[in-house]
PDB file of N, CA, C, O and CB in Angstrom:
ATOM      1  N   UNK A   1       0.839  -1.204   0.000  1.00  0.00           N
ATOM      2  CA  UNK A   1       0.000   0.000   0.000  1.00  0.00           C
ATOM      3  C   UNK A   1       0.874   1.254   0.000  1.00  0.00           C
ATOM      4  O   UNK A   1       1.660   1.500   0.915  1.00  0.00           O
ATOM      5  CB  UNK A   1      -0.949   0.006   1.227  1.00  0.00           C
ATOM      6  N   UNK A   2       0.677   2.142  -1.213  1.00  0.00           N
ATOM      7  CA  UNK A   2       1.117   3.223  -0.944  1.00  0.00           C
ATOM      8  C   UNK A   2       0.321   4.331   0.274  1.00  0.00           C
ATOM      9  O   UNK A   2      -0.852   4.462   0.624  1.00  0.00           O
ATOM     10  CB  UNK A   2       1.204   3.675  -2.235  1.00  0.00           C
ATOM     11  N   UNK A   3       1.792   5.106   0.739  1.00  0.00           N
ATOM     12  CA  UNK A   3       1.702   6.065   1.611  1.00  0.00           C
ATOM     13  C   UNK A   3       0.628   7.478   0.919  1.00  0.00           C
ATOM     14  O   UNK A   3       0.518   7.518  -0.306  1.00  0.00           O
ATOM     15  CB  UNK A   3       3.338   6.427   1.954  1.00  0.00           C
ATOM     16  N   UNK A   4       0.015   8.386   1.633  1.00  0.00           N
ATOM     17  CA  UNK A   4      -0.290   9.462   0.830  1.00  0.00           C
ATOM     18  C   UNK A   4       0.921  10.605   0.201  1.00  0.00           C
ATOM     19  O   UNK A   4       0.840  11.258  -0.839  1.00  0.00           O
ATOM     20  CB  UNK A   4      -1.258  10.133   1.677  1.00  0.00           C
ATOM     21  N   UNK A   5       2.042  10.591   1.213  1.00  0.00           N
ATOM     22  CA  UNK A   5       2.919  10.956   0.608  1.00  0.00           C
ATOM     23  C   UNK A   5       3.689  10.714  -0.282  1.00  0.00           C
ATOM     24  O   UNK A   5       4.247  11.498  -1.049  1.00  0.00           O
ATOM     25  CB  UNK A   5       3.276  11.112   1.033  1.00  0.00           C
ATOM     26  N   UNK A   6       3.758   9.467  -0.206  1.00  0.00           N
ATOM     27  CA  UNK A   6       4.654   8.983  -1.264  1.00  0.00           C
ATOM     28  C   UNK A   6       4.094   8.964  -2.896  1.00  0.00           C
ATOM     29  O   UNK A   6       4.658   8.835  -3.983  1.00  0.00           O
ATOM     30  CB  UNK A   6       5.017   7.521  -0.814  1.00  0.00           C
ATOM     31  N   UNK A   7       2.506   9.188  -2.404  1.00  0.00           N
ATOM     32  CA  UNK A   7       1.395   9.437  -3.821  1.00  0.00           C
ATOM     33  C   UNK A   7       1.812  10.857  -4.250  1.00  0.00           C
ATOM     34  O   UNK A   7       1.921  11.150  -5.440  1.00  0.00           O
ATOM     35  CB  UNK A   7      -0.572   9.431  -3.415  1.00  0.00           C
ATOM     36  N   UNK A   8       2.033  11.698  -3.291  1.00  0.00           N
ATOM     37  CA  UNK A   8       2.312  13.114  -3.661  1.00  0.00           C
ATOM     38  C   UNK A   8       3.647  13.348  -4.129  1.00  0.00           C
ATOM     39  O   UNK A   8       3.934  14.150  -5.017  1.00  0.00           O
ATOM     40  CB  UNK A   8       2.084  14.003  -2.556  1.00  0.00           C
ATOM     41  N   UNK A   9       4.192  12.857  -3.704  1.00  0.00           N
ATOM     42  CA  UNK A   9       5.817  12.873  -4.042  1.00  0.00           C
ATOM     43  C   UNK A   9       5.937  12.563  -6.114  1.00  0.00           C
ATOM     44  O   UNK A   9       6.366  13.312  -6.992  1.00  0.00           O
ATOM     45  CB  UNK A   9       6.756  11.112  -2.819  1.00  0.00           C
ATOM     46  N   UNK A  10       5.326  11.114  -6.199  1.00  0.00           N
ATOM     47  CA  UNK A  10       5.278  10.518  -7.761  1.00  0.00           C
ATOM     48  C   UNK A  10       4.269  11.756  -8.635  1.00  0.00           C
ATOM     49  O   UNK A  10       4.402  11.948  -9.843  1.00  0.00           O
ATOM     50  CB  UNK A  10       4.365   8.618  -7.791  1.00  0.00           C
ATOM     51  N   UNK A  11       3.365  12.445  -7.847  1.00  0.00           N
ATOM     52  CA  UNK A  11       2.736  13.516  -8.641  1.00  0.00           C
ATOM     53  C   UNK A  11       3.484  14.755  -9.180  1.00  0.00           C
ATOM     54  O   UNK A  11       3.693  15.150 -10.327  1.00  0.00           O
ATOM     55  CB  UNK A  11       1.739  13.997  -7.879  1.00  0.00           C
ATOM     56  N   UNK A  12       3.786  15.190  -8.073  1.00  0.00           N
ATOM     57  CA  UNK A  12       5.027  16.128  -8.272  1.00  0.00           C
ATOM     58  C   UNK A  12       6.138  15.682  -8.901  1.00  0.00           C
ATOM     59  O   UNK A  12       6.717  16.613  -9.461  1.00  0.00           O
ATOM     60  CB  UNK A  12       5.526  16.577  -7.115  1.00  0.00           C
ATOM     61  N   UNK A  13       6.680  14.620  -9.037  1.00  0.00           N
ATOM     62  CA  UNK A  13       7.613  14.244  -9.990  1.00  0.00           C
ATOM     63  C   UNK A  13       7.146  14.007 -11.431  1.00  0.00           C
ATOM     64  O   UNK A  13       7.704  14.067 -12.527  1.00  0.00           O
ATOM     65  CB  UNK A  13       8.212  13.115  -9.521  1.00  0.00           C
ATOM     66  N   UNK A  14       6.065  13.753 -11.063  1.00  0.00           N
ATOM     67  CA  UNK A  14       5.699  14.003 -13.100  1.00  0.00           C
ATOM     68  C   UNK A  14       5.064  14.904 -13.143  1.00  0.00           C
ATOM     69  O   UNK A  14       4.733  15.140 -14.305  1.00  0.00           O
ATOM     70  CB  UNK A  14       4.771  12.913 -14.135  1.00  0.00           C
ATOM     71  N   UNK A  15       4.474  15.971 -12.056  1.00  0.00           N
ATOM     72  CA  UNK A  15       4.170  17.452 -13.024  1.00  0.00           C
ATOM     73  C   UNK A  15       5.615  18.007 -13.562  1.00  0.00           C
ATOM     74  O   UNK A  15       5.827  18.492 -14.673  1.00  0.00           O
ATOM     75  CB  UNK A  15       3.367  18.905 -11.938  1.00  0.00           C
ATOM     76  N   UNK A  16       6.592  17.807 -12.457  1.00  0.00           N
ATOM     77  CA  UNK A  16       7.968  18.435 -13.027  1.00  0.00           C
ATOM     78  C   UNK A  16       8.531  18.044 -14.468  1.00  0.00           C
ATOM     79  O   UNK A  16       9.149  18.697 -15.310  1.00  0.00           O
ATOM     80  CB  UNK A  16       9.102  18.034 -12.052  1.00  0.00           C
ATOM     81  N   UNK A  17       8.026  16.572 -14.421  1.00  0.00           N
ATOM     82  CA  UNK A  17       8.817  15.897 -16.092  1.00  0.00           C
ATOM     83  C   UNK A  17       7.935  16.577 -16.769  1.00  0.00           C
ATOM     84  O   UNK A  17       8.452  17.201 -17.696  1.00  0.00           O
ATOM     85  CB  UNK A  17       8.815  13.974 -16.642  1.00  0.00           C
ATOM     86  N   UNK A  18       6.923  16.690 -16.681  1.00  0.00           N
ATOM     87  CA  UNK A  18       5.964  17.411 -17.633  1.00  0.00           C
ATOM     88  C   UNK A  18       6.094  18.701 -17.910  1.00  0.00           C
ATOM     89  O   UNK A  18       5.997  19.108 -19.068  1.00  0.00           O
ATOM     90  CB  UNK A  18       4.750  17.350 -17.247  1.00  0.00           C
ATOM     91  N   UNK A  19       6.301  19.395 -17.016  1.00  0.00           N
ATOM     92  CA  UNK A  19       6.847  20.724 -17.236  1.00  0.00           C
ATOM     93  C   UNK A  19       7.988  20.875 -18.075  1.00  0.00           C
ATOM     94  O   UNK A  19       7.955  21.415 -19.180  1.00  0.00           O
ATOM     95  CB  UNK A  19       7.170  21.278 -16.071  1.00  0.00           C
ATOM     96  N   UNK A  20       9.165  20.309 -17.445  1.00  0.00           N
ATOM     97  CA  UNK A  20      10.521  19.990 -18.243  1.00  0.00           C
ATOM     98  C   UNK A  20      10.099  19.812 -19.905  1.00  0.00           C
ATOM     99  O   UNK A  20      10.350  20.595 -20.821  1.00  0.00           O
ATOM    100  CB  UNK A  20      11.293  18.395 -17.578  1.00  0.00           C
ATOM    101  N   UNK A  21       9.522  18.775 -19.947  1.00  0.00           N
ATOM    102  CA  UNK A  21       9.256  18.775 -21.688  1.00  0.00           C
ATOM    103  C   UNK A  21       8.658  19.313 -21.972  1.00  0.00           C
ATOM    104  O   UNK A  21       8.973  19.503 -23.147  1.00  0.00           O
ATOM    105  CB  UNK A  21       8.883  17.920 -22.440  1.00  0.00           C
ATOM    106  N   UNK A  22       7.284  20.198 -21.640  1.00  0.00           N
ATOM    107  CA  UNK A  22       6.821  21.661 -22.300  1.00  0.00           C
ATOM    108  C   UNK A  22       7.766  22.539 -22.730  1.00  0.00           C
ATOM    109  O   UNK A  22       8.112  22.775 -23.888  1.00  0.00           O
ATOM    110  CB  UNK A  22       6.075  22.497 -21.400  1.00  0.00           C
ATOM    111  N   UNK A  23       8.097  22.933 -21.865  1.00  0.00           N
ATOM    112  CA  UNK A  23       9.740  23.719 -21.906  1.00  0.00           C
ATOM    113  C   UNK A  23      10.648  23.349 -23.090  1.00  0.00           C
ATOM    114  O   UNK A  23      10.888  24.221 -23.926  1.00  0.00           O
ATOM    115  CB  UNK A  23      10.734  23.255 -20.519  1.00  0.00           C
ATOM    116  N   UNK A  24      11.268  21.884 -23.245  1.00  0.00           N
ATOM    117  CA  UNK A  24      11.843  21.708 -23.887  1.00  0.00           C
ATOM    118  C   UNK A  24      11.175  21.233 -25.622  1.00  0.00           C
ATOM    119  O   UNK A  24      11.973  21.126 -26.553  1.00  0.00           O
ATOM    120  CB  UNK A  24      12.530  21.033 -23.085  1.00  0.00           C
ATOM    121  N   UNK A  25      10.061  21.057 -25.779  1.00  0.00           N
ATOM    122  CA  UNK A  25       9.418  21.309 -26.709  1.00  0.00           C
ATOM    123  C   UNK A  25       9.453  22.853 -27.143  1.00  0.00           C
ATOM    124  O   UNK A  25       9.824  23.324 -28.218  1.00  0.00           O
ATOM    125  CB  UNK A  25       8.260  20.798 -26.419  1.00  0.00           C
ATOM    126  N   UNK A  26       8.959  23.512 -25.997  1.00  0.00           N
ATOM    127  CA  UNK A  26       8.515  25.103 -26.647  1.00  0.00           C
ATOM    128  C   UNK A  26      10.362  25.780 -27.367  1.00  0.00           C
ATOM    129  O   UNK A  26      10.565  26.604 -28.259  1.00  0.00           O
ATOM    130  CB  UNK A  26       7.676  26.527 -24.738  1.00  0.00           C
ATOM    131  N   UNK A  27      10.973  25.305 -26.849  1.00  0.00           N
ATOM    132  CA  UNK A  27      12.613  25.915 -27.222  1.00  0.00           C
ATOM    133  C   UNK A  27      12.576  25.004 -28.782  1.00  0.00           C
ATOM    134  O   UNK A  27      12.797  25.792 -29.702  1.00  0.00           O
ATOM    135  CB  UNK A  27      14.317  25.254 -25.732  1.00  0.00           C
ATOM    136  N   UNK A  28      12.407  23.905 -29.164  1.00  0.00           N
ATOM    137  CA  UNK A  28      11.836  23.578 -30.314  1.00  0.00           C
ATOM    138  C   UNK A  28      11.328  23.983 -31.458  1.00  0.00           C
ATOM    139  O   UNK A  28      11.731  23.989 -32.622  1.00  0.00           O
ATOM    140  CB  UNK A  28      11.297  23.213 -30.118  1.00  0.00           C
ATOM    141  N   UNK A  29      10.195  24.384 -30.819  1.00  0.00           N
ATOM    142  CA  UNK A  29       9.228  25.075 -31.972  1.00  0.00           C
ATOM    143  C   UNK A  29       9.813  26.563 -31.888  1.00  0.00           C
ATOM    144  O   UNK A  29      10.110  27.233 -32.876  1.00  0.00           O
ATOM    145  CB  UNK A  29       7.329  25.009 -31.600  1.00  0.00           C
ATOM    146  N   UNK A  30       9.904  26.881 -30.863  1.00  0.00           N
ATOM    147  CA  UNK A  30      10.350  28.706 -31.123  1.00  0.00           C
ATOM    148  C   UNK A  30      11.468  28.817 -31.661  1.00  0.00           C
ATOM    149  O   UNK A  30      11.558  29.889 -32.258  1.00  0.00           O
ATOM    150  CB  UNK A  30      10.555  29.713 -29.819  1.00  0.00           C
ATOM    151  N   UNK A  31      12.590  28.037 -31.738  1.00  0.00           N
ATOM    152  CA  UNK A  31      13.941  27.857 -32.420  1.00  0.00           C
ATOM    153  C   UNK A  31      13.597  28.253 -33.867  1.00  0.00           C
ATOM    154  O   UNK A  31      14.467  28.230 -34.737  1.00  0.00           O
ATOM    155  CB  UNK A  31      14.585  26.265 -32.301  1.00  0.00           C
TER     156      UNK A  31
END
C-alpha cells in the first residue's frame, strides 16, 4: 500500500517531467 505521501511525491515528480518537456518542446518550436 502506498503512503499518501509517497502518492504526492510521484505527482510532483511528473508534473515536473511534464513541465521539463513543455519547456523543452517550446525551445523547439520557437527555435
Amino acid at each position: 500500500m502506498y503512503k499518501i505521501h509517497e502518492k504526492r511525491l510521484m505527482w510532483l515528480a511528473f508534473i515536473i517531467a511534464g513541465i521539463m518537456l513543455l519547456s523543452i518542446v517550446g525551445k523547439i518550436f520557437g527555435s
